[in-house]
mmCIF file of the N, C-alpha and C atoms, coordinates in Angstrom:
data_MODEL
# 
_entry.id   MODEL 
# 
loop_
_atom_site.group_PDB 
_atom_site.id 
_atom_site.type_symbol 
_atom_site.label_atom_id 
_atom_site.label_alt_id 
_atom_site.label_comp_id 
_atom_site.label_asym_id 
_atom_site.label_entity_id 
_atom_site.label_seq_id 
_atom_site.pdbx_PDB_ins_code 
_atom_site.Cartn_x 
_atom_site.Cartn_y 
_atom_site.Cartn_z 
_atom_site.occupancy 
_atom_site.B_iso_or_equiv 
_atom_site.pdbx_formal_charge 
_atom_site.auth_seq_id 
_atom_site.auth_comp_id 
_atom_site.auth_asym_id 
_atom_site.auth_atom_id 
_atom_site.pdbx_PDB_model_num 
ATOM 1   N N  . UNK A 1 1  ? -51.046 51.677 -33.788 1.00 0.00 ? 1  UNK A N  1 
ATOM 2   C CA . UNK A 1 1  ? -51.821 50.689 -33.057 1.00 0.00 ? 1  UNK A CA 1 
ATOM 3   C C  . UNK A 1 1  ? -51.125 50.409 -31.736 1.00 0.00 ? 1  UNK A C  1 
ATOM 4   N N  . UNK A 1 2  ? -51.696 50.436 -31.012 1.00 0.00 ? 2  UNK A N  1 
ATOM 5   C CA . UNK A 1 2  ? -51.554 50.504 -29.448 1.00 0.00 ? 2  UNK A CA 1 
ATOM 6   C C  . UNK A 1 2  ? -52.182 48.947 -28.768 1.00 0.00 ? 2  UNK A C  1 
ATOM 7   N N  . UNK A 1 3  ? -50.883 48.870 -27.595 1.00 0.00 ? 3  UNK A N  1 
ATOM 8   C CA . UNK A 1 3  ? -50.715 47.277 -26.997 1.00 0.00 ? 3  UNK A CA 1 
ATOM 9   C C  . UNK A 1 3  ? -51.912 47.797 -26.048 1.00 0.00 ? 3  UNK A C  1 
ATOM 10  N N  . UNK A 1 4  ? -53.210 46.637 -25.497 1.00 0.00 ? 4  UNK A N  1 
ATOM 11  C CA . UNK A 1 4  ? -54.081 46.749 -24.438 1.00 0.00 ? 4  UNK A CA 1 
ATOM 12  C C  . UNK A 1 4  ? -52.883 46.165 -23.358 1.00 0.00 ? 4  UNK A C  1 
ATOM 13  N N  . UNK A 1 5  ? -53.143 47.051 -22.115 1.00 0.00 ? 5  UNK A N  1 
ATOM 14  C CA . UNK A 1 5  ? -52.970 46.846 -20.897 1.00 0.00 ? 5  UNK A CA 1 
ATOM 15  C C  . UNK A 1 5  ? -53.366 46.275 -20.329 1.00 0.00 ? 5  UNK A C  1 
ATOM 16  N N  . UNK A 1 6  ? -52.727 44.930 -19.637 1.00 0.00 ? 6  UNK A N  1 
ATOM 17  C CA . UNK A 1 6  ? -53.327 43.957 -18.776 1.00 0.00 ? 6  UNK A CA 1 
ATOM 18  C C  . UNK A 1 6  ? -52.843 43.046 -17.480 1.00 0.00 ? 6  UNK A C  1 
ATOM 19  N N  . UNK A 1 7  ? -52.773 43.147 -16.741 1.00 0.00 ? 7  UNK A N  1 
ATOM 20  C CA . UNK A 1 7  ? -52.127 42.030 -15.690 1.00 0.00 ? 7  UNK A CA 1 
ATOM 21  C C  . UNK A 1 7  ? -52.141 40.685 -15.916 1.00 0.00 ? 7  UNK A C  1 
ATOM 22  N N  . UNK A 1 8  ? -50.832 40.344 -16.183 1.00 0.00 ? 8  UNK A N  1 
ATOM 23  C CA . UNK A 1 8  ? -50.936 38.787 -16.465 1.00 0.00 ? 8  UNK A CA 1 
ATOM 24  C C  . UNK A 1 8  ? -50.148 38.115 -15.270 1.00 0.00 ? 8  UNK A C  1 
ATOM 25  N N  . UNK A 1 9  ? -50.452 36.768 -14.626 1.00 0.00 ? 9  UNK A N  1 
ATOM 26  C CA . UNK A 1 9  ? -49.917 35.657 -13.943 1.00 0.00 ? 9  UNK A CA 1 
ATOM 27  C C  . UNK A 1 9  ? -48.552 35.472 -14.028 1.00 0.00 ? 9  UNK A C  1 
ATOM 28  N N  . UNK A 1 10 ? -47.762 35.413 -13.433 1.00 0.00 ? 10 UNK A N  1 
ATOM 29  C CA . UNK A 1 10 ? -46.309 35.342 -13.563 1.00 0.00 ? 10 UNK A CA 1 
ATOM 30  C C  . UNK A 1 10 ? -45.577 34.210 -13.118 1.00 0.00 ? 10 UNK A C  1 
ATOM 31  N N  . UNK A 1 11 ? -45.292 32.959 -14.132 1.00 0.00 ? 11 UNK A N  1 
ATOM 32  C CA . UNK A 1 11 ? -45.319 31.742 -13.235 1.00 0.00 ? 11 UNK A CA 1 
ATOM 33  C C  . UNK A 1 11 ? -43.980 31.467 -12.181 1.00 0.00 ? 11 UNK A C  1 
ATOM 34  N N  . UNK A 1 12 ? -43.533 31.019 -11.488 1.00 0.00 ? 12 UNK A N  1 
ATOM 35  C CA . UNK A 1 12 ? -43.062 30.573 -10.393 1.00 0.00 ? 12 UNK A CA 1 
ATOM 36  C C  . UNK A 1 12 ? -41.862 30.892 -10.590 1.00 0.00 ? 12 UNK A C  1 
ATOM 37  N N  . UNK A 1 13 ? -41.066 31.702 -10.046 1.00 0.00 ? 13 UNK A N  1 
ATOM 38  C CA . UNK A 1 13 ? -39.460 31.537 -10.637 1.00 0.00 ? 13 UNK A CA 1 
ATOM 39  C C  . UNK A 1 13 ? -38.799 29.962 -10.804 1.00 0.00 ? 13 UNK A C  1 
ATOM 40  N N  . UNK A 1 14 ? -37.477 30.170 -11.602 1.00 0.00 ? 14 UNK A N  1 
ATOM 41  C CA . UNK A 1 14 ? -37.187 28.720 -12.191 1.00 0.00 ? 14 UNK A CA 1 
ATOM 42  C C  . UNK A 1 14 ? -35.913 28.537 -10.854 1.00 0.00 ? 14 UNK A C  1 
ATOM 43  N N  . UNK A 1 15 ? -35.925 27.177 -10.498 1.00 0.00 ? 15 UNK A N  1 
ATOM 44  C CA . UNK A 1 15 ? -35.205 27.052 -9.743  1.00 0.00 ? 15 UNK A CA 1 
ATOM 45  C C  . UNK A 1 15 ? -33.420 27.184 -9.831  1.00 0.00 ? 15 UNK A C  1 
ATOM 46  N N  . UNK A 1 16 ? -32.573 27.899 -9.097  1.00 0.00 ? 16 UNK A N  1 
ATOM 47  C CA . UNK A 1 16 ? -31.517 27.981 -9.184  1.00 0.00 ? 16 UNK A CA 1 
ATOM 48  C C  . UNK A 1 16 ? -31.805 29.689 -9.509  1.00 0.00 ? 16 UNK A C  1 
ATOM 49  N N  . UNK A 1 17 ? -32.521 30.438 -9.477  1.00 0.00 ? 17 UNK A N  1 
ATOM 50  C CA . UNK A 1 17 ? -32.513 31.702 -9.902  1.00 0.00 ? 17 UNK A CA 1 
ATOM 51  C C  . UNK A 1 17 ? -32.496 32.373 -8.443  1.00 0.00 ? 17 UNK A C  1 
ATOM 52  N N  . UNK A 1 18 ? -31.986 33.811 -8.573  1.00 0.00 ? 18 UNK A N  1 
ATOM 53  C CA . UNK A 1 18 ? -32.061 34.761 -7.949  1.00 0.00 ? 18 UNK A CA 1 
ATOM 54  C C  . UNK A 1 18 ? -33.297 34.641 -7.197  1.00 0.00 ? 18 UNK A C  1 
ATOM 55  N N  . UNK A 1 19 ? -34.144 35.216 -7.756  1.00 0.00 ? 19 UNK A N  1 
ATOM 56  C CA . UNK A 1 19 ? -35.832 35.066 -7.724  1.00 0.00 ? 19 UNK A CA 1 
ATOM 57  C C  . UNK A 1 19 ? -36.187 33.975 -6.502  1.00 0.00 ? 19 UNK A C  1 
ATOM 58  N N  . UNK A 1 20 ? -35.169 32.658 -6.572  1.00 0.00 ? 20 UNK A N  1 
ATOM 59  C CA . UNK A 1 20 ? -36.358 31.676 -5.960  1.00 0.00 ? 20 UNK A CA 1 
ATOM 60  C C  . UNK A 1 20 ? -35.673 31.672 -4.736  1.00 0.00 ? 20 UNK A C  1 
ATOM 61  N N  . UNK A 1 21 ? -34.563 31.742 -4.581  1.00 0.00 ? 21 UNK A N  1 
ATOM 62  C CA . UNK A 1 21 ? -33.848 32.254 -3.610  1.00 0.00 ? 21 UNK A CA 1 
ATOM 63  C C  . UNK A 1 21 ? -34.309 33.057 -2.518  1.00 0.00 ? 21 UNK A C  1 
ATOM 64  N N  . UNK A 1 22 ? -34.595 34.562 -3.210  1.00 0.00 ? 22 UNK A N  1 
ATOM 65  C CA . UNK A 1 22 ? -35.332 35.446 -2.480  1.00 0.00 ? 22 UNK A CA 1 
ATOM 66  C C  . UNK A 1 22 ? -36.462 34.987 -1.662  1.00 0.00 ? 22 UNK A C  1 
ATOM 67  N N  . UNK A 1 23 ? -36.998 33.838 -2.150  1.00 0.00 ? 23 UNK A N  1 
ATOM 68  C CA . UNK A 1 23 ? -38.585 33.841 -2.603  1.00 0.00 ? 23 UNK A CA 1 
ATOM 69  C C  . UNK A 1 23 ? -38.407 32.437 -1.052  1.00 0.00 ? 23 UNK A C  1 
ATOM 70  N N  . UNK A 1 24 ? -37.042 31.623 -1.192  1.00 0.00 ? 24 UNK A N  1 
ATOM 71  C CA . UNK A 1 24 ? -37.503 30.783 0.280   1.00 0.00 ? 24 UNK A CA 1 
ATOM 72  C C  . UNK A 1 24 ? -36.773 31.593 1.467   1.00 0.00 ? 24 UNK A C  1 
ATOM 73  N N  . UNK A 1 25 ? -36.325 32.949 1.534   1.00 0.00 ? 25 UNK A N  1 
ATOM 74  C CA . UNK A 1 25 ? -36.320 33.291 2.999   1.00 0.00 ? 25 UNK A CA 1 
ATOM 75  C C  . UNK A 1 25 ? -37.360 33.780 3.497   1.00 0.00 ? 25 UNK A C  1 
ATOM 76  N N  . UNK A 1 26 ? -38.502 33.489 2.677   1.00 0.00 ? 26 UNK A N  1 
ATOM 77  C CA . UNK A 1 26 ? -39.913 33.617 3.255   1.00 0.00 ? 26 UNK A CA 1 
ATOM 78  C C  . UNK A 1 26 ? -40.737 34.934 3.593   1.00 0.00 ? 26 UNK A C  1 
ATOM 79  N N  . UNK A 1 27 ? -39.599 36.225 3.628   1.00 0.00 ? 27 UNK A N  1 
ATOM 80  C CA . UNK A 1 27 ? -39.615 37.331 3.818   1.00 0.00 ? 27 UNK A CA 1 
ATOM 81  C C  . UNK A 1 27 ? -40.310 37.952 2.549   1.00 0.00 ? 27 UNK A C  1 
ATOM 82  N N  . UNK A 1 28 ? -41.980 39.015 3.017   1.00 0.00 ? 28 UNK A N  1 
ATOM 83  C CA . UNK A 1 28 ? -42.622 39.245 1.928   1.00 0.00 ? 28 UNK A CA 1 
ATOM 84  C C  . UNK A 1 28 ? -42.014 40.390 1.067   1.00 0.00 ? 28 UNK A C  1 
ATOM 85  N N  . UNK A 1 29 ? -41.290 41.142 2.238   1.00 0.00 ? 29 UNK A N  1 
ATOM 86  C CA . UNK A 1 29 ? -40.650 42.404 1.366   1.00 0.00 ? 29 UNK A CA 1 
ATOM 87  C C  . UNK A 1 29 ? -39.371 42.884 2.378   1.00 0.00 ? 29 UNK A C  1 
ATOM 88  N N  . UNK A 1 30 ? -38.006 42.946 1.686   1.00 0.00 ? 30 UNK A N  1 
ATOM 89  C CA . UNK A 1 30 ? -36.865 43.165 2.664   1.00 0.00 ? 30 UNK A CA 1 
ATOM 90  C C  . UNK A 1 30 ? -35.957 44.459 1.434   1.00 0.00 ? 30 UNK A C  1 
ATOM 91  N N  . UNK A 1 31 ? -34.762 44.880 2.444   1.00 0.00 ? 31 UNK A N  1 
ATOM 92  C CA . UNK A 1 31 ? -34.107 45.861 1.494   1.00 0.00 ? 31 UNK A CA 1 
ATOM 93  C C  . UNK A 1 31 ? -32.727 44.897 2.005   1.00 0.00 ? 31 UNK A C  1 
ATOM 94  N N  . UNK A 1 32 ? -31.763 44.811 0.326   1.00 0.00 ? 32 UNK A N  1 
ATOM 95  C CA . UNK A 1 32 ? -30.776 44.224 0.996   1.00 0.00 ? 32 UNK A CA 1 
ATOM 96  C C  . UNK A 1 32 ? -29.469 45.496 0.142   1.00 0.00 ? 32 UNK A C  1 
ATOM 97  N N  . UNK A 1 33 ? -28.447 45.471 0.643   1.00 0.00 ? 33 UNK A N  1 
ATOM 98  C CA . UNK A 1 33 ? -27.535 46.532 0.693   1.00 0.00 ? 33 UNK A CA 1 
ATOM 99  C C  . UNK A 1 33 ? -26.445 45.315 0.672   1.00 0.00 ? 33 UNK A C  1 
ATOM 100 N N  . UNK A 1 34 ? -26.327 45.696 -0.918  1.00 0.00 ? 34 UNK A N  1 
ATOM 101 C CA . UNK A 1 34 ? -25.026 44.627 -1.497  1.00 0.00 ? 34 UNK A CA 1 
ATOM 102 C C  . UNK A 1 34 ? -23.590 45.069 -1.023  1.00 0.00 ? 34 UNK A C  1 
ATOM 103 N N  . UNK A 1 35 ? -23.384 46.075 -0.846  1.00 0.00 ? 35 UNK A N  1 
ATOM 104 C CA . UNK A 1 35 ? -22.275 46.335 -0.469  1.00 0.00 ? 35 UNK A CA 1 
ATOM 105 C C  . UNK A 1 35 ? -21.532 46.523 1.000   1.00 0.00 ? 35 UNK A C  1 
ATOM 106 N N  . UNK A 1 36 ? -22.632 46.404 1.725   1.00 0.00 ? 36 UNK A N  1 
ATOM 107 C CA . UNK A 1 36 ? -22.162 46.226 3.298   1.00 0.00 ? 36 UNK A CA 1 
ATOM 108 C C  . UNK A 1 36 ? -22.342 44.566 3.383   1.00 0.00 ? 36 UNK A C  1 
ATOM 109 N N  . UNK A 1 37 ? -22.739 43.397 2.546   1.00 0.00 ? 37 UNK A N  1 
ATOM 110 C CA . UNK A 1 37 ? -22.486 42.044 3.162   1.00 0.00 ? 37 UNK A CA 1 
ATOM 111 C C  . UNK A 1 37 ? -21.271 41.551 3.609   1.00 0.00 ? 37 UNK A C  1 
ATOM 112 N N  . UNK A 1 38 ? -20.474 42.247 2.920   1.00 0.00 ? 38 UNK A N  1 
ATOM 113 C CA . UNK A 1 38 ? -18.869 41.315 3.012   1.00 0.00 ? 38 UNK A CA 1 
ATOM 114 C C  . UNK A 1 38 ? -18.883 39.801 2.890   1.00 0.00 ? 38 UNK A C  1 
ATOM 115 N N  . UNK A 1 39 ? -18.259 38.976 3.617   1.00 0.00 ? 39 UNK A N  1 
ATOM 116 C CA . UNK A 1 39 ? -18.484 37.587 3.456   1.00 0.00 ? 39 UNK A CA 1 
ATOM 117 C C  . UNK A 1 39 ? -20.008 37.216 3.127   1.00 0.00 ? 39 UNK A C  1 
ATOM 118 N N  . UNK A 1 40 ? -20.906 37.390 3.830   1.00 0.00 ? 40 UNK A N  1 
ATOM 119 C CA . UNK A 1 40 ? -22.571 37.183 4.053   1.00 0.00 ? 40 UNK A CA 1 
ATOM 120 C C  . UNK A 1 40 ? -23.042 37.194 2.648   1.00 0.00 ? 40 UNK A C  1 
ATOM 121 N N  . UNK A 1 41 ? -22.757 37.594 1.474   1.00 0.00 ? 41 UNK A N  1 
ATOM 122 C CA . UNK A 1 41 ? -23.286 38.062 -0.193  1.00 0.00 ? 41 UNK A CA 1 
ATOM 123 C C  . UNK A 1 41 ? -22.386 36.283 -0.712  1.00 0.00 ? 41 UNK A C  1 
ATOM 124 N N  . UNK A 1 42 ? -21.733 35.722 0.062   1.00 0.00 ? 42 UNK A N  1 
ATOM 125 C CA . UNK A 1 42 ? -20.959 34.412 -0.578  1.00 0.00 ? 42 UNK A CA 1 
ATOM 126 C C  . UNK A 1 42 ? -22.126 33.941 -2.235  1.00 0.00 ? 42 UNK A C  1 
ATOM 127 N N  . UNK A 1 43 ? -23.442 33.525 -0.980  1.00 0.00 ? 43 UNK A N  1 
ATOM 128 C CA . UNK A 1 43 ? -23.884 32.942 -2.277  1.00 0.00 ? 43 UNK A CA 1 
ATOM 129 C C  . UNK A 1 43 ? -24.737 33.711 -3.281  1.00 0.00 ? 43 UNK A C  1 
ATOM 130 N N  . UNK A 1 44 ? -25.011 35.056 -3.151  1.00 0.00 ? 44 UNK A N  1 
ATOM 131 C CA . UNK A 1 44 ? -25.085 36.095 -4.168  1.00 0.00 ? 44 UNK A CA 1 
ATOM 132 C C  . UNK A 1 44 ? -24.039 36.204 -5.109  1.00 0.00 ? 44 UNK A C  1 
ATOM 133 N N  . UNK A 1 45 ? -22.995 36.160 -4.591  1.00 0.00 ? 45 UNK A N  1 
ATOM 134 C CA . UNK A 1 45 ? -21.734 36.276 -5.927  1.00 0.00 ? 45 UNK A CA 1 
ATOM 135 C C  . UNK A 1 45 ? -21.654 34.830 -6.853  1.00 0.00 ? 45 UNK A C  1 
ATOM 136 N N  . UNK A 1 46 ? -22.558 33.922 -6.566  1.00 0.00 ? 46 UNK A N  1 
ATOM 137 C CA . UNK A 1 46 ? -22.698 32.797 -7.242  1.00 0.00 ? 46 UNK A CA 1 
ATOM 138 C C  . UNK A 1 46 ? -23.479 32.817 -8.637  1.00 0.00 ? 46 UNK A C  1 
ATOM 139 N N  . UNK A 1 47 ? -22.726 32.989 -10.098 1.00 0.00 ? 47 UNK A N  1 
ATOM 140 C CA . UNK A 1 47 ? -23.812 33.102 -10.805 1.00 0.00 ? 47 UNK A CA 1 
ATOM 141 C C  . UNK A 1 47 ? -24.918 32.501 -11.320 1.00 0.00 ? 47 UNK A C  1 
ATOM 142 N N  . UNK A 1 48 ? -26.130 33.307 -11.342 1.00 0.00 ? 48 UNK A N  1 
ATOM 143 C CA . UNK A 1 48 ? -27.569 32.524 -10.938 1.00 0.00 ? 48 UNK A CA 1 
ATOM 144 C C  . UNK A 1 48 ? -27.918 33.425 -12.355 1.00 0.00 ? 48 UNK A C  1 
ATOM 145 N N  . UNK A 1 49 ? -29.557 32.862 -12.502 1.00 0.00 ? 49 UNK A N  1 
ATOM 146 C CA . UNK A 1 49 ? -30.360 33.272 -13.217 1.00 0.00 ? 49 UNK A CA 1 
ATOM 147 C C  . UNK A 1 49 ? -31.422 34.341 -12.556 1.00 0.00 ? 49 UNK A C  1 
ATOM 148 N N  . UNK A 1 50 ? -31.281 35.771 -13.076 1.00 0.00 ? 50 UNK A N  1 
ATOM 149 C CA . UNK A 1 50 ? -32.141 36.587 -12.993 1.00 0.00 ? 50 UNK A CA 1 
ATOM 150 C C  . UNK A 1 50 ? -33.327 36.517 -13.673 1.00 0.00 ? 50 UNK A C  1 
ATOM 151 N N  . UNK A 1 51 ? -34.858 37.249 -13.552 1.00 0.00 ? 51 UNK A N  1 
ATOM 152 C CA . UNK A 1 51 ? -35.690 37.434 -14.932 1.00 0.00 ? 51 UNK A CA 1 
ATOM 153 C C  . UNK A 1 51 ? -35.945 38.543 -14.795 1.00 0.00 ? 51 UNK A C  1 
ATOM 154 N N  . UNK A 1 52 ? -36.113 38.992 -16.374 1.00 0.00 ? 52 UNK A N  1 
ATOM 155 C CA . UNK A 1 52 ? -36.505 40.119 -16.609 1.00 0.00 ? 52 UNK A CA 1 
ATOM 156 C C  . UNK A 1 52 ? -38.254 40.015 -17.264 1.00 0.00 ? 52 UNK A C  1 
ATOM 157 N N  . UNK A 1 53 ? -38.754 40.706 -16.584 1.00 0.00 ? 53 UNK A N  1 
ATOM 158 C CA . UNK A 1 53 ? -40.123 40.855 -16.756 1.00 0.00 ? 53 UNK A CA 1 
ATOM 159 C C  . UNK A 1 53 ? -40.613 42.619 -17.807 1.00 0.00 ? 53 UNK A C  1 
ATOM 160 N N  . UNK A 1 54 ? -40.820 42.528 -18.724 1.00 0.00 ? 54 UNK A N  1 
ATOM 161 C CA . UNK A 1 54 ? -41.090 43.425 -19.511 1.00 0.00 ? 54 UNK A CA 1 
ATOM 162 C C  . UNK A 1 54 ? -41.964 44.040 -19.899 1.00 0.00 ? 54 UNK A C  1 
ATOM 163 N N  . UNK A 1 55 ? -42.275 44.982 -20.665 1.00 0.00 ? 55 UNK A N  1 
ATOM 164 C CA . UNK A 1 55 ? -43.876 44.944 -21.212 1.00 0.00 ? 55 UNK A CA 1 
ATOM 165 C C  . UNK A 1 55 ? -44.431 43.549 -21.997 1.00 0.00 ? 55 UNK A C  1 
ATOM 166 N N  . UNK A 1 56 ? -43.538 42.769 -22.829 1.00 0.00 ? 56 UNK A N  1 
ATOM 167 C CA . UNK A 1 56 ? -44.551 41.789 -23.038 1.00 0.00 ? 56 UNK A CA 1 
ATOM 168 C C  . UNK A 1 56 ? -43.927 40.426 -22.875 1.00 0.00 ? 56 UNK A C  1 
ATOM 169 N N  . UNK A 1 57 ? -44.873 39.970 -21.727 1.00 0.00 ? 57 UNK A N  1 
ATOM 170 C CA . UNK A 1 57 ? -44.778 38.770 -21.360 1.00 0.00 ? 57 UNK A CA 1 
ATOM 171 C C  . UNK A 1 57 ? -45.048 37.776 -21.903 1.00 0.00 ? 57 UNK A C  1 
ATOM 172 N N  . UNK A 1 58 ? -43.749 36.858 -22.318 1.00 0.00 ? 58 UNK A N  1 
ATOM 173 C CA . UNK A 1 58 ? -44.053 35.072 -23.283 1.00 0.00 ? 58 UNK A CA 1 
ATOM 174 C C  . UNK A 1 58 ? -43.902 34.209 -22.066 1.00 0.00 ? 58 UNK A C  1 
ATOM 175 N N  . UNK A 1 59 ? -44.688 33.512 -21.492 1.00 0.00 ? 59 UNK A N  1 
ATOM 176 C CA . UNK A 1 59 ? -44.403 32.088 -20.556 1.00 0.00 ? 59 UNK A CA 1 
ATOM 177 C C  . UNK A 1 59 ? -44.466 31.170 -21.844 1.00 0.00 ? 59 UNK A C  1 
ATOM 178 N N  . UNK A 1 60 ? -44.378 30.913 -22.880 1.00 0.00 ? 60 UNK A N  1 
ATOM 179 C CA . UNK A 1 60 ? -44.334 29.838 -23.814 1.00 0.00 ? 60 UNK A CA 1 
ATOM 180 C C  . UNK A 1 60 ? -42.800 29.809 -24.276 1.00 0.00 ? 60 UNK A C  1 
ATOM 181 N N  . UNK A 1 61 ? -42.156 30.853 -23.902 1.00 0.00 ? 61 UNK A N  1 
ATOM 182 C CA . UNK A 1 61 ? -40.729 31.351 -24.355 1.00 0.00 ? 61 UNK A CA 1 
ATOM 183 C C  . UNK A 1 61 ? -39.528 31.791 -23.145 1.00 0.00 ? 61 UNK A C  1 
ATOM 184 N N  . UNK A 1 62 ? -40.230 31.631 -21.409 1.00 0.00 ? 62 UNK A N  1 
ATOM 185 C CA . UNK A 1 62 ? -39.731 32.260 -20.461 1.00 0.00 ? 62 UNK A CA 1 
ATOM 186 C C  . UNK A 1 62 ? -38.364 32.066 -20.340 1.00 0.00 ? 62 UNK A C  1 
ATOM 187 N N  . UNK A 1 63 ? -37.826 30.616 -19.871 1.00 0.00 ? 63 UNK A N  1 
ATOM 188 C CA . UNK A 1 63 ? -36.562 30.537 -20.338 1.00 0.00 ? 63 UNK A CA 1 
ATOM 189 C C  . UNK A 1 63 ? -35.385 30.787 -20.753 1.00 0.00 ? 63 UNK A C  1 
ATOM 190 N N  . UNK A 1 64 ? -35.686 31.033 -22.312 1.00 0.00 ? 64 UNK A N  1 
ATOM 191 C CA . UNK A 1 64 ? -34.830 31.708 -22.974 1.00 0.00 ? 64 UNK A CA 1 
ATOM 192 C C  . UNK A 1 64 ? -34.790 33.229 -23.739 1.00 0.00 ? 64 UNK A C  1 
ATOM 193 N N  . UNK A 1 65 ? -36.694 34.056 -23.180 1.00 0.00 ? 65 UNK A N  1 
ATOM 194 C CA . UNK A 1 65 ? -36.274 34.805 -23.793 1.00 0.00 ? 65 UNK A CA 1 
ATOM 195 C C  . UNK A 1 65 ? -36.467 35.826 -22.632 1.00 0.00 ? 65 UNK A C  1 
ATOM 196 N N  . UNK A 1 66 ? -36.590 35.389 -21.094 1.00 0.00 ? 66 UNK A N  1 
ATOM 197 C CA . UNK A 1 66 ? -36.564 36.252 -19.991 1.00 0.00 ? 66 UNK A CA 1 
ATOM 198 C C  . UNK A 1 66 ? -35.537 35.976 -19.017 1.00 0.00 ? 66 UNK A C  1 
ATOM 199 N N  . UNK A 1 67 ? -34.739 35.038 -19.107 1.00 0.00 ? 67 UNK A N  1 
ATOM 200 C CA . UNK A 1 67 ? -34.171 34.708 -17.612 1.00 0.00 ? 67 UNK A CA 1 
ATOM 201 C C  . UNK A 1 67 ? -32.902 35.465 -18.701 1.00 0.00 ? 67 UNK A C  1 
ATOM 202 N N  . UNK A 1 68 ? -31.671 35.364 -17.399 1.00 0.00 ? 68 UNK A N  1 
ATOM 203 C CA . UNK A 1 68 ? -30.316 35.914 -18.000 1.00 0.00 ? 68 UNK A CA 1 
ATOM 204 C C  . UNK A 1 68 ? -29.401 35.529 -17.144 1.00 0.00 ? 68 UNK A C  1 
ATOM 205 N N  . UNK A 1 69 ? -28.314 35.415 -17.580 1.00 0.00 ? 69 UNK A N  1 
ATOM 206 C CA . UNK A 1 69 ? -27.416 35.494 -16.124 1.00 0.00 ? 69 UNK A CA 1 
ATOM 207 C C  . UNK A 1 69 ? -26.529 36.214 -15.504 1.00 0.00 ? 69 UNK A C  1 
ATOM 208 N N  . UNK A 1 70 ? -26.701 36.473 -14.209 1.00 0.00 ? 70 UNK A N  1 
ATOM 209 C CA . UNK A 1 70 ? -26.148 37.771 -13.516 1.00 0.00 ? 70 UNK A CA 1 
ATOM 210 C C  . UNK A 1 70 ? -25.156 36.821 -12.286 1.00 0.00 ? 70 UNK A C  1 
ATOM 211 N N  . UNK A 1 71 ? -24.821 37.845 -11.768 1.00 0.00 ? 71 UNK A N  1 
ATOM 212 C CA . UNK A 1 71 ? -23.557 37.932 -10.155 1.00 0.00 ? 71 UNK A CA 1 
ATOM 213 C C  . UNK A 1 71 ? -24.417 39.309 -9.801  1.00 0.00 ? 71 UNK A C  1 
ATOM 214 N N  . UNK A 1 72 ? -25.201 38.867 -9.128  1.00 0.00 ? 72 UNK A N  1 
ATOM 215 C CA . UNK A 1 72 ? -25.958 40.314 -8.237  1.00 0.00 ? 72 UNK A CA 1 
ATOM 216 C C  . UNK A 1 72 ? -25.433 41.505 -7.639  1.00 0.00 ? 72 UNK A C  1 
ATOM 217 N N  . UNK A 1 73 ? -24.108 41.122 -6.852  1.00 0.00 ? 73 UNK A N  1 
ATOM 218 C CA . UNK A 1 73 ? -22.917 42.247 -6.393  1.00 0.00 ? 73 UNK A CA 1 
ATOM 219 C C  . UNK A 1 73 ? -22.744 43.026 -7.509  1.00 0.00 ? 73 UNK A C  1 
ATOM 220 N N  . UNK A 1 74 ? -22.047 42.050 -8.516  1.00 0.00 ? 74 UNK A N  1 
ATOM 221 C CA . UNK A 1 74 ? -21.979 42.901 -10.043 1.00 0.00 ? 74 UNK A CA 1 
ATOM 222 C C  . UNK A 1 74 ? -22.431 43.610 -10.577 1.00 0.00 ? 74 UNK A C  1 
ATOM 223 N N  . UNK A 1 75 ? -23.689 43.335 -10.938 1.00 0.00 ? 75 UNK A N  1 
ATOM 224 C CA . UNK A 1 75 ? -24.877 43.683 -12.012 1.00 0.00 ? 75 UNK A CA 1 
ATOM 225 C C  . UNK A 1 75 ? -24.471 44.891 -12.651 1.00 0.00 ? 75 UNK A C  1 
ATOM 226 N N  . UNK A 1 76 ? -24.467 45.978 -11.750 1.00 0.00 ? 76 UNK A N  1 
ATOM 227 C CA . UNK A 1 76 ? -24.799 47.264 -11.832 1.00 0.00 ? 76 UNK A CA 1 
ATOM 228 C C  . UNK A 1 76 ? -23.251 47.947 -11.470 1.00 0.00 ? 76 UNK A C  1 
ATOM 229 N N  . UNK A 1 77 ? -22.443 47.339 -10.488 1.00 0.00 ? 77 UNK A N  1 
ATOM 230 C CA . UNK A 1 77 ? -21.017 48.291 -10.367 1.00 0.00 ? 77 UNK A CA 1 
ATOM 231 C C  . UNK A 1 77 ? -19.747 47.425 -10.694 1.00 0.00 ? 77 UNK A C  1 
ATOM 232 N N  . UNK A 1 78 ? -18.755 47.615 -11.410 1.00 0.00 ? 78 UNK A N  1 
ATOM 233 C CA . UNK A 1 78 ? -17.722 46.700 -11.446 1.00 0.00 ? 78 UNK A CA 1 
ATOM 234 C C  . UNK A 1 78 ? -16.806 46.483 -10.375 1.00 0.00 ? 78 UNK A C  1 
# 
């Protein structure tokens, strides 16, 4: 048995997250290059709340069973 495919609403990132951050330099789409900021990444290395958005989406559960917490510089290289 097979999940139907659907676009669902994605509510607002939670404040103090990565996400909302992004979301007030107002910029609709940017590329940022973590490793040339030097000082400039200050408040990226601050740990925040990421979300992970999946195949199946709970907003009754977002919170705790999508956000996580990251250091963005980090994430991915030690």
């Amino acid at each position: 048995m097979g999940w139907a495919r659907r676009a669902q609403a994605v509510r607002r990132a939670l404040p103090g997250s990565y996400e909302s951050l992004f979301h007030r330099i107002g910029m609709p789409r940017f590329e940022l290059d973590l490793r040339s900021l030097g000082e400039a990444a200050g408040a990226l290395r601050e740990p925040r709340l990421e979300r992970a958005i999946g195949v199946l989406y709970l907003p009754a559960t977002e919170r705790g069973s999508h956000y996580f917490g990251a250091i963005l510089p980090w994430q991915f290289d030690p």
